[in-house]
N, C-alpha and C positions, 0 to 999 in steps of 0.2 A: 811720043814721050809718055813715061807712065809715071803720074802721082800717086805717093803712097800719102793716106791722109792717117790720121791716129784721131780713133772717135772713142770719146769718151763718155762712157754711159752712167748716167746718173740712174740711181738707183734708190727708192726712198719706200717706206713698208711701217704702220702703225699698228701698235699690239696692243690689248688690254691687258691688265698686270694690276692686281692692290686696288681696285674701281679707278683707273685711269687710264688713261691712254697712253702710250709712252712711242713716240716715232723716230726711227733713224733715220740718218740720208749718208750716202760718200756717191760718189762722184767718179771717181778712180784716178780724181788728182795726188799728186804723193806731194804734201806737203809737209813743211814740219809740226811739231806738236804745238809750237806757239804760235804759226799759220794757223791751222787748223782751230786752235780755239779762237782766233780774233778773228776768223771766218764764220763759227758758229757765233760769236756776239754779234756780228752782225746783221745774223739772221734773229737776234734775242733768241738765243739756245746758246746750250753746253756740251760740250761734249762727254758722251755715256756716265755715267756715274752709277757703277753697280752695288746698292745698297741690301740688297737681300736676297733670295735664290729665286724669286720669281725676276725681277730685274735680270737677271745674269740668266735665265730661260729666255724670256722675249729676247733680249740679247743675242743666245746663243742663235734664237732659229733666225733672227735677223742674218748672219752670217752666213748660217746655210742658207736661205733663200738668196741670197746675194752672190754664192759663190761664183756664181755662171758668168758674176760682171767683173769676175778679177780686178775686185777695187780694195782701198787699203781703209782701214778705223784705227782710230787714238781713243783711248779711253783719255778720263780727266782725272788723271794720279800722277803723282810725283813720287821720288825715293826722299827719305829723310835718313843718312846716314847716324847710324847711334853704336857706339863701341862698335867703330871696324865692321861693322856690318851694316846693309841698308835695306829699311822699312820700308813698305808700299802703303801711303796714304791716298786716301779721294783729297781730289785738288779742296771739297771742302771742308776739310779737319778730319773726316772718318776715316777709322780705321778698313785699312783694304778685308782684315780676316786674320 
């Protein structure tokens, strides 16, 4: 009899960025976006919050180095609908751009 097992690769990679360190992780679990952030609280983390274009570089190559584990990321935004159309905010008040 043959077991087929589903292995899931964590994946985790810190960059410097603005004199800081900034680290991601996924996992290649698909969770949802309010899993996922009450997964990252409970690591005391948040999920991505891209503030500037070095942020969203460390970010980007985050991705590409990761590509290989076909895993999924949430950033931490929300839409705020305003006249019929909907804004992109960082979950904390900033504007996305």
């Amino acid at each position: 009899m043959l077991h087929v097992v589903n292995v899931i690769s964590a994946f985790t990679k810190c960059y410097s960025a603005n004199h800081q360190q900034y680290c991601f992780y996924t996992d290649g679990s698909e969770l949802s976006w309010d899993d996922a952030r009450e997964f990252c609280g409970s690591l005391n983390s948040t999920l991505p919050i891209i503030t500037d274009e070095d942020i969203d570089n460390v970010f980007q190559r985050f991705i590409s180095d990761s590509s290989n584990a076909n895993n999924y990321v949430w950033l931490d935004a929300h839409a705020q609908h305003v006249s019929n159309s909907a804004q992109w905010h960082w979950i904390n008040g900033q504007s996305s751009g």
